[in-house]
NUTIMI-979917 format. One record per residue (C-alpha): x, y, z. Coordinates in Angstrom, 3 decimals, m for minus. Example, Ala and Ser with C-alpha at 12.3 -4.5 7.8 and 13.67 -1.06 7.14 Angstrom:
BEGIN
> 12.300  m4.500  7.800
> 13.670  m1.060  7.140
end
This chain:
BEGIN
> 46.182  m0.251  18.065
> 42.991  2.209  17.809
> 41.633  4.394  15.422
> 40.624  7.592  16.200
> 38.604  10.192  13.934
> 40.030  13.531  14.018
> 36.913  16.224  13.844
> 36.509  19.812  13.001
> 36.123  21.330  16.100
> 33.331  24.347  16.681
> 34.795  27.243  15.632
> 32.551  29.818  17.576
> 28.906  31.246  16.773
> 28.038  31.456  13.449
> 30.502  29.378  11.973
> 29.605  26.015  10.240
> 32.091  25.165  8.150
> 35.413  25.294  6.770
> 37.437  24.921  3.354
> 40.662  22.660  3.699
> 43.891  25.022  2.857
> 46.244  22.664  3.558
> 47.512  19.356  5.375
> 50.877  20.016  7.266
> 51.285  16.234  7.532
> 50.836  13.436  4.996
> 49.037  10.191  5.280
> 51.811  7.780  7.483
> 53.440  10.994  9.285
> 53.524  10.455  12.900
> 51.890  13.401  14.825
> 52.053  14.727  18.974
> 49.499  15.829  21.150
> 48.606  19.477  20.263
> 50.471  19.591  16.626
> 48.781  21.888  14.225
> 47.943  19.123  11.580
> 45.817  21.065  8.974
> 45.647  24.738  8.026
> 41.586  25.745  7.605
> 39.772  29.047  6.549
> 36.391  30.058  7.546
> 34.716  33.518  5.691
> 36.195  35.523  9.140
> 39.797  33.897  9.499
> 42.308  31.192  8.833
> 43.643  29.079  11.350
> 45.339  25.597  12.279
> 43.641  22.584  13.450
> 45.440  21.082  16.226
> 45.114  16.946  17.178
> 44.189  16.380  21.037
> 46.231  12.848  20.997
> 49.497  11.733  19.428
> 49.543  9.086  16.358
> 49.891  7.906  13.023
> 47.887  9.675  10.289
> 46.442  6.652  8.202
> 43.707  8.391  6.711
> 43.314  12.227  5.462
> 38.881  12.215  4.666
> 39.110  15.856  3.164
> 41.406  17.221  0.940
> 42.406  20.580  0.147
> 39.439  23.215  m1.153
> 37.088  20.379  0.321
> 34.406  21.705  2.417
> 33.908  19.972  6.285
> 30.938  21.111  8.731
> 31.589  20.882  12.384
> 31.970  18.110  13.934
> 32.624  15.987  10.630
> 35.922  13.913  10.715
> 38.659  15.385  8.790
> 41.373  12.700  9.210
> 41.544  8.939  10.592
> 44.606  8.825  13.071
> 46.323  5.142  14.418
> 46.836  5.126  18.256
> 47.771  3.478  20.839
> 45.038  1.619  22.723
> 42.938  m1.596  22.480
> 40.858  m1.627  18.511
> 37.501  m2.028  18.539
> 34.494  m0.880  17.445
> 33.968  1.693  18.482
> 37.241  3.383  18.412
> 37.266  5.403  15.577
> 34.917  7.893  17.334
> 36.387  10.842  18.954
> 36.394  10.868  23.472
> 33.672  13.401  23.124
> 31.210  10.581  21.215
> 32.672  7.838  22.988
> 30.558  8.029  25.941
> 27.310  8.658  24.190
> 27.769  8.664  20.382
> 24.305  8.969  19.584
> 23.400  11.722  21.515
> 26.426  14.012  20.253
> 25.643  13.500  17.207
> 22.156  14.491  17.641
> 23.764  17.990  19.438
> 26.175  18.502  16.654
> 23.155  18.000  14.222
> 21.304  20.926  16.245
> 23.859  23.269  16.250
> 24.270  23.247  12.744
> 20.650  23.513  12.285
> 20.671  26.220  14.670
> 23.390  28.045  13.119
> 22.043  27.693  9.619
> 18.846  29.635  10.833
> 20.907  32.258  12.739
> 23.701  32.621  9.587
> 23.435  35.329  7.122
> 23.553  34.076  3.587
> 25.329  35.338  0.954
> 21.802  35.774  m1.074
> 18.100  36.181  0.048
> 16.280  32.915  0.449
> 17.905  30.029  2.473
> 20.858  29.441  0.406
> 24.315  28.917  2.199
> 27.167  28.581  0.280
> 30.724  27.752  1.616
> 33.578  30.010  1.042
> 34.657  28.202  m1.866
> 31.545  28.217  m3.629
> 30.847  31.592  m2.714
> 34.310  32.535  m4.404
> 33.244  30.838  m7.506
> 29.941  32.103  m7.718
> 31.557  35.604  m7.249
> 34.235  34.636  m10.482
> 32.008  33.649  m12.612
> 28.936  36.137  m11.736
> 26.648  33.649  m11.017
> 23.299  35.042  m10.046
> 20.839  34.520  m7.543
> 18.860  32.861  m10.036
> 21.036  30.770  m11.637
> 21.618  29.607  m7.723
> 18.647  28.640  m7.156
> 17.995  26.552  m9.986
> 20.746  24.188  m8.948
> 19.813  21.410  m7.888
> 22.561  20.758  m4.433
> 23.749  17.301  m3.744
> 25.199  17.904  m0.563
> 24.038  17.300  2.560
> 20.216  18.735  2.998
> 20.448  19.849  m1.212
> 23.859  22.143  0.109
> 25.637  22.937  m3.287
> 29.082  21.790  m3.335
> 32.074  22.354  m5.217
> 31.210  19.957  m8.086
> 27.676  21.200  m8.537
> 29.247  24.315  m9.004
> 31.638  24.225  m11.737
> 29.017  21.927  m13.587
> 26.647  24.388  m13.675
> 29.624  27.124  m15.083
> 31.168  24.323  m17.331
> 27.274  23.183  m19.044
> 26.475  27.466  m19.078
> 29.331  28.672  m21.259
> 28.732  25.451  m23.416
> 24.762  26.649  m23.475
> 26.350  30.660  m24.105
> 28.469  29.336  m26.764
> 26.086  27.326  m28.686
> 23.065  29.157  m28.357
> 22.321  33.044  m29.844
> 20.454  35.365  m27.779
> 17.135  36.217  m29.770
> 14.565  37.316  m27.082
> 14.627  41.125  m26.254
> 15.253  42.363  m23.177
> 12.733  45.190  m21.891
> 13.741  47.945  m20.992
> 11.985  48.343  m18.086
> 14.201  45.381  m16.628
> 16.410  45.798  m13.536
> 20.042  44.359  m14.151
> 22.469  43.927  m11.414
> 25.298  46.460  m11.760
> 28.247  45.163  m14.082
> 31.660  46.697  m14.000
> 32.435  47.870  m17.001
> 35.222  45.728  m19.041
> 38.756  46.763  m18.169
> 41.287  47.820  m21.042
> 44.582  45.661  m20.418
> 47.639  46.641  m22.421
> 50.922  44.434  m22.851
> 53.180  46.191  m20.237
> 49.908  45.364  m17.428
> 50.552  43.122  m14.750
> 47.341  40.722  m13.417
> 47.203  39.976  m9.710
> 44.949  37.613  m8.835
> 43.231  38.131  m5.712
> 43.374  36.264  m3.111
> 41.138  34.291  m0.816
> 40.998  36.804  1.854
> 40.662  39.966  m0.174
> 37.893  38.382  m1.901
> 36.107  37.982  1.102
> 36.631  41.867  2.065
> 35.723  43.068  m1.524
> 32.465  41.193  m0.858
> 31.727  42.388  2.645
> 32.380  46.266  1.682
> 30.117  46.085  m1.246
> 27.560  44.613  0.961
> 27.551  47.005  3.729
> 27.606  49.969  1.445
> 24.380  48.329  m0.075
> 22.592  47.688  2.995
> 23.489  50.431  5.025
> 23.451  54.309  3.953
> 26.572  55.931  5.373
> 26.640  59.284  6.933
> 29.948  60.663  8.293
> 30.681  63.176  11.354
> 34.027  64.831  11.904
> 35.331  66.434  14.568
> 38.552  67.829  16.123
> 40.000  67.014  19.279
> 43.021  68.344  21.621
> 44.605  65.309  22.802
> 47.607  66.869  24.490
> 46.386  65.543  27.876
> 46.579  61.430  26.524
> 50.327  61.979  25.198
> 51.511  64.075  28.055
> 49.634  60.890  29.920
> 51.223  58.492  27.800
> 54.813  59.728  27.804
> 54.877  59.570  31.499
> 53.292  56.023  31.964
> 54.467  54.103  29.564
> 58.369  53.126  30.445
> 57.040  51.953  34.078
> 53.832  50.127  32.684
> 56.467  48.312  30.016
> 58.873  47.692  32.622
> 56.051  45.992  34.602
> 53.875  44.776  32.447
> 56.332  44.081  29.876
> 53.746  45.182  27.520
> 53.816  47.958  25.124
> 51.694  50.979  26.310
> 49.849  52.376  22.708
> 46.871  55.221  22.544
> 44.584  52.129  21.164
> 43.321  51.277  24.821
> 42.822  55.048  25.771
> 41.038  55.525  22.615
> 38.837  52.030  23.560
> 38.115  53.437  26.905
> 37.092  56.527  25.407
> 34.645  55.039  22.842
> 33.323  52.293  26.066
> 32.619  55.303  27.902
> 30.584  56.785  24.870
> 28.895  53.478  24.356
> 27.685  53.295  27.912
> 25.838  57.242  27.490
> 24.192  56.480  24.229
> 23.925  52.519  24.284
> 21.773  52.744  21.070
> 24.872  53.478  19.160
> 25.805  49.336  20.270
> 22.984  48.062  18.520
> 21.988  45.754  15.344
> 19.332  46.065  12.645
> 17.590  42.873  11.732
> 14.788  44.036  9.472
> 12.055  46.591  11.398
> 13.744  45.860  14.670
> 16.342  47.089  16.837
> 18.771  44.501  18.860
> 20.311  46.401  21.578
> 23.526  44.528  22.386
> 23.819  43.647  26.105
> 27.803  43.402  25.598
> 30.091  46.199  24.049
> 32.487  44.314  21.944
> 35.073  46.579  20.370
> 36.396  45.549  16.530
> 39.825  46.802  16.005
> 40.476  46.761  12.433
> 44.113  45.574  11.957
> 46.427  45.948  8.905
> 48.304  42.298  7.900
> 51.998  42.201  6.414
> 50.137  40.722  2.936
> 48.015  44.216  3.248
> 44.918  42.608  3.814
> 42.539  43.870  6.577
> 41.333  41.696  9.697
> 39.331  42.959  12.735
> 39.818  41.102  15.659
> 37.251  42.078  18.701
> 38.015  43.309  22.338
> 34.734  40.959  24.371
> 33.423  42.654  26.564
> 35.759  45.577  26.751
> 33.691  47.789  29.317
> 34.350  44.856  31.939
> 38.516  45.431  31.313
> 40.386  48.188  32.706
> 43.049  50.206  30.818
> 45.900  48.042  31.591
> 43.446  45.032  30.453
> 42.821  46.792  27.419
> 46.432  47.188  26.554
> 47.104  43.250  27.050
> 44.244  43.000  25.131
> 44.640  44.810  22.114
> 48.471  43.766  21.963
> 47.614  40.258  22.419
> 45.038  40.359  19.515
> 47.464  42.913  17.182
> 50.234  40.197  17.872
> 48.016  37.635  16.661
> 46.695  38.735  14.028
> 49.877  39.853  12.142
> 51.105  36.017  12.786
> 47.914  34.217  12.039
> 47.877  33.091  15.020
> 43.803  34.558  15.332
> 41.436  31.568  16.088
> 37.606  32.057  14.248
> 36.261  33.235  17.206
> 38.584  36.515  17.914
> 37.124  37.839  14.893
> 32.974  37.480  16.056
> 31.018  39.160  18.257
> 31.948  42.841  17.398
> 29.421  45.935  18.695
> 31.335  48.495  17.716
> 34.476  49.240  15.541
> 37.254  51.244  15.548
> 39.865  51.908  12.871
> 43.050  53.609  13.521
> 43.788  55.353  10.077
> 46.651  57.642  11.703
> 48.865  54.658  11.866
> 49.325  55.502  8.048
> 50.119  59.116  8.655
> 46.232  60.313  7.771
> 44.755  63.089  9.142
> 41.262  61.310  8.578
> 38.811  58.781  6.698
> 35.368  57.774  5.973
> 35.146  54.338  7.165
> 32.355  51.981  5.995
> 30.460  50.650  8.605
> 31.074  46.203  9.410
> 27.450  44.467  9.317
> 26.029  44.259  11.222
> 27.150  47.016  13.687
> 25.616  50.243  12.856
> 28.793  53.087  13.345
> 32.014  52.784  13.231
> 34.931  55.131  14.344
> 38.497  56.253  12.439
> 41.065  57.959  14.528
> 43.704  60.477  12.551
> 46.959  60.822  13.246
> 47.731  63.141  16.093
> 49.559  66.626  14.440
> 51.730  69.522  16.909
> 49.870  72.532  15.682
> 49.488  75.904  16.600
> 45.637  76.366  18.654
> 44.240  78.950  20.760
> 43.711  78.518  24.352
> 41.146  80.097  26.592
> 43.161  81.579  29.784
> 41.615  83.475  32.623
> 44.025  86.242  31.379
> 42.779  86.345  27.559
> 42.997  84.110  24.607
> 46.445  82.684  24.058
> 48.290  80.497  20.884
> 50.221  77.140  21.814
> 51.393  74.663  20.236
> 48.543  71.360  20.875
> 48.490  67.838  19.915
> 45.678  68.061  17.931
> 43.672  64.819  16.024
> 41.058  64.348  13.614
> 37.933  61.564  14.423
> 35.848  60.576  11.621
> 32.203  58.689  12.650
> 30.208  56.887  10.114
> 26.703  55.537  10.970
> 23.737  53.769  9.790
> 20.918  56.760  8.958
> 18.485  53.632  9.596
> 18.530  53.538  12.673
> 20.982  56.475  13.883
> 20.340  60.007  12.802
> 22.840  63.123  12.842
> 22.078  64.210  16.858
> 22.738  60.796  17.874
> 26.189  60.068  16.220
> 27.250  63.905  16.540
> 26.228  63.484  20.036
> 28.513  60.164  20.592
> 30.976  61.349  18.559
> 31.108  64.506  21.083
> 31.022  62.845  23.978
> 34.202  60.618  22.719
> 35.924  64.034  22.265
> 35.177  65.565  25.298
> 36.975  61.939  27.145
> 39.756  62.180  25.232
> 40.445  65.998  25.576
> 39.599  66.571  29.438
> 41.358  63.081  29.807
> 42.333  63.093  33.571
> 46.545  63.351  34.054
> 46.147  61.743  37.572
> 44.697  58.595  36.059
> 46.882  55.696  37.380
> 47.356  52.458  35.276
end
């Protein structure tokens, strides 16, 4: 028999870690080639971890909330094959351990640099710790003067609650004497919450905490401004209604307005490509790609947005396998890390809800983001060539928020327009 080291496999660009949720075998279980064996979460998604070779689980390394990086072994597996040495390493290393490990070790490093942080300076914290620094309102400060004893000073779990366990014992045993100018900048506080006897307390979970964190941040980085406009959109559900029974029959694929509005927004995109662009400090990052976020609604009512790659290379019946491939995924966790990175451009659909319109806040670090409204029959009036007439339209708000950085009011009117005009002079001899 041979041992063989189960790793964390890369998990896309950006990502260097993950926390352990939970092992869906036990040390001695006996496991087959592609079983999900452990459940992980990164700070985009959870997913499973599945094992490339059948065996024995002998050994589980991490445990559940324990951090691994990429490429670290997670679990020690018994199988078949002649033991030596060298065995324990995974085919990949096999051939030339040394060297992998050298690549891993660069891709890490490489990562790290690339990563944003959850403060300023070169701190990284793991979702865990990040969740515990956010719980206990640990500050920037106080982070810094930890002293890490993970791997290159990384602070781990333990360092972590230390540092909270010695500062209340510090808070409780020591009075405050020294006064605080007034001059002094504080971070903002909430202020304390009232909670009667009748109140319930729902704690939140892992994934809203990571959405409460990245909404706060974008609102602080970014300053919003929000265009709104109305569009006839009779032409796409005339479109729609006639298409759709044949493309399902097909296809055997649902045919939704999410791909015409995606093709819409692409089209946009390509006439005012500085709407697909990043802001990393006084420059501009055009984005070669147009990657299209669609944020997605989960059956827990959390909020995930998996991306579209390189939707201007799909056509519409692409987009529609697409975007039901991803929806289908994402409401069964079935979403690997890498569905959810890479995003140019977002679009939430906020008529799904029944809502005429929103004011979305905009995902860092794209700089605009666009919310669709539910399409409403209403009563509109028509130019004919024999006079103004009224008929009933299918008529839908849009709602664009942008970065004022880097996008002023004629460019994301402008876009915004030109998404309009696509939609409402959409062509009824368009075949899919």
């Amino acid at each position: 028999m041979a041992e063989y080291k189960l790793l964390l496999p890369s998990m896309g660009e950006g990502v260097m870690e993950a926390t352990i949720i939970s092992w869906l075998y036990n040390e001695g279980d006996a496991v087959k080639e592609d079983d999900s064996v452990v459940e992980i979460a990164t700070d985009k998604v959870d997913s499973d971890v599945p094992t490339p070779v059948s065996g024995k689980i002998v050994k589980i390394l991490k445990q559940k909330d324990e951090v691994a990086k990429v490429g670290e072994a997670i679990a020690i597996l018994e199988i078949e094959g002649e033991d030596s040495s060298e065995s324990a390493a995974a085919p990949q290393e096999t051939e030339s351990p040394e060297p992998a490990k050298e690549v891993v070790a660069e891709l890490e490093k490489s990562l790290q640099v690339a990563s944003n942080p959850i403060y300023s300076g070169n701190l990284y914290l793991s979702p865990l710790v990040k969740s515990i620094v956010q719980e206990e309102n640990i500050s920037e400060a106080e982070l810094n003067s930890i002293k890490g004893s993970g791997l290159e000073g990384r602070i781990t779990k333990e360092d972590i609650l230390a540092f909270v366990k010695n500062r209340t014992t510090a808070n409780n045993e020591v009075k405050q004497t020294v006064a605080v100018p007034v001059s002094e900048t504080k971070p903002a506080v909430a202020a304390p919450i009232q909670v009667s006897g009748g109140d319930e307390i729902i704690p939140m979970d892992r994934m809203r905490k990571i959405i409460a964190e990245n909404m706060v941040k974008a609102k602080q980085i970014a300053p919003h401004v929000t265009s709104f406009i109305e569009t006839d959109v009779t032409n796409v559900v005339k479109w729609r209604a006639r298409h759709k029974t044949a493309f399902e029959k097909r296809e055997g694929e649902k045919l939704t307005f999410m791909p015409i509005f995606v093709k819409a927004v692409v089209k946009a995109i390509q006439d005012y490509p500085m709407i697909n662009v990043s802001v990393n400090g006084d420059n501009i990052i055009k984005k070669k790609n147009i990657n299209i976020g669609m944020a997605t609604a989960l059956p827990d009512g959390n909020l995930i947005v998996p991306v579209i790659k390189n939707a201007d290379q799909l056509s519409l019946s692409g987009l529609a396998k697409a975007i039901n491939d991803l929806a289908y995924r994402a409401r069964n966790k079935k979403l690997k890390p890498e569905d959810t990175q890479g995003a140019t451009y977002t679009i939430s659909n906020v008529g799904s809800f029944g809502n005429l319109m929103g004011t979305p806040i905009i995902p860092q670090p794209q700089v605009a983001i666009l919310a669709i409204g539910a399409i409403v029959k209403k009563p509109a009036v028509l130019e004919t060539e024999d006079g103004d007439v009224i008929a009933i339209r299918n008529l839908m708000f849009m709602s664009h928020s942008y970065d004022h950085r880097v996008v002023d009011g004629s460019l994301g009117g402008m876009f915004l327009k030109h998404v309009h005009d696509y939609l409402q002079n959409w062509d009824m001899n368009m075949e899919i």
